[in-house]
N, C-alpha and C positions, 0 to 999 in steps of 0.2 A: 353462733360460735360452734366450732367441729371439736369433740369432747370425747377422748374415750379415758371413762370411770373404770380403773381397777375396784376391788375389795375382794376381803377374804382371807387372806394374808394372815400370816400368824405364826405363833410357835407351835411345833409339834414334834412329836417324840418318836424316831427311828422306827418306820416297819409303822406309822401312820397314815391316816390321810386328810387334804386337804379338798375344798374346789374353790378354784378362784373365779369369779367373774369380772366381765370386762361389759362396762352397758355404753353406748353409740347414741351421740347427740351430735345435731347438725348436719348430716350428710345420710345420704340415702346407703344406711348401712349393708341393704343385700346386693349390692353394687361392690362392694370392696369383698377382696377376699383379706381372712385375719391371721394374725400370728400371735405366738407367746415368746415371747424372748426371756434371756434371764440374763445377770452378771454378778459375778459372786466376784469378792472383793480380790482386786491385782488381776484381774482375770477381763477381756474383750468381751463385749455384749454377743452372746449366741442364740440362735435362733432354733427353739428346741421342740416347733409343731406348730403346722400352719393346714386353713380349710380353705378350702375355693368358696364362693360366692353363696353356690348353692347344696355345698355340703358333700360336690361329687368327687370331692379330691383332698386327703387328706396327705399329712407330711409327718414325720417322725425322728428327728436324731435319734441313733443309735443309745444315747444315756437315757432317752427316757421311755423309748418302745415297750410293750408290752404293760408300762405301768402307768401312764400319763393317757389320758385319752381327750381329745380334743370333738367339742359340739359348739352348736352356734342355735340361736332360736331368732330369724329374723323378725319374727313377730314383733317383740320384746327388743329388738334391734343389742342386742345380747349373746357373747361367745365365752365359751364356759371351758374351763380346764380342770378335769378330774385328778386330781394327785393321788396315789395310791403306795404302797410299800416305800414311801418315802426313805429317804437317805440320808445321812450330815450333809455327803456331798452335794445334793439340792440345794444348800442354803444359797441362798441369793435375793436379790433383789429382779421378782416378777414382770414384765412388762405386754401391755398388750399396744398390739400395733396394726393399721390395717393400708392397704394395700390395693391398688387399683386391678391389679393381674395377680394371680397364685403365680407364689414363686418363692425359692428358698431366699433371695438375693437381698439384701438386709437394705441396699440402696432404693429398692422398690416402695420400703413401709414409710409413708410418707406423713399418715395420722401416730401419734402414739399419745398411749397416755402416760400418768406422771409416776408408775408401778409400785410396787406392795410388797413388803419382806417377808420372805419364806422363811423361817429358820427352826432346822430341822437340829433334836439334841439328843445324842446318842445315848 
């Protein structure tokens, strides 16, 4: 069965940090490239940092550059999302997704898992 485990997820207080992990069961996971999506309530699911396969290619939206940083350990079959200077506006609900081709295109993530709420309080 093709499984991807968020955890991590939690409350945290403005100017925090978090890391989320996402662990890969049933598919040969350094075969997919992954992503972190997120959807904060009234708001379309957005895709906020994704890694290629083998780690040669990362992606950033603008809201979370410079303070989100995105790893993957295929070891551990495991992609990891560093949260830092967190935000209120962060809150959302987490998702990890993965992906046969790197790509920013939200139609491509074809695995997901079932995501982890972030909520950030000022």
């Amino acid at each position: 069965q093709v499984q991807l485990i968020e955890s991590g997820g939690g409350l945290v207080q403005a100017g925090g940090s978090l890391r989320l992990s996402c662990a890969a069961s049933g598919l040969t996971f350094s075969s997919y490239a992954a992503g972190w999506f997120r959807q904060a309530p009234g708001k379309e699911r957005e895709l906020i940092t994704a890694i290629s396969q083998r780690s040669f290619g990362t992606y950033y939206a603008d809201s979370v550059k410079d303070r989100f940083t995105i790893t993957r350990d295929n070891t551990k079959n495991t992609v990891y999302l560093q949260m830092n200077s967190l935000k209120p506006e962060d809150t959302a609900i987490y998702y990890c997704a993965a992906a046969r081709v790197f790509s920013r295109e939200v139609r491509q993530y074809n695995v997901w898992g079932q995501g982890t709420q972030v909520t950030v309080s000022s």
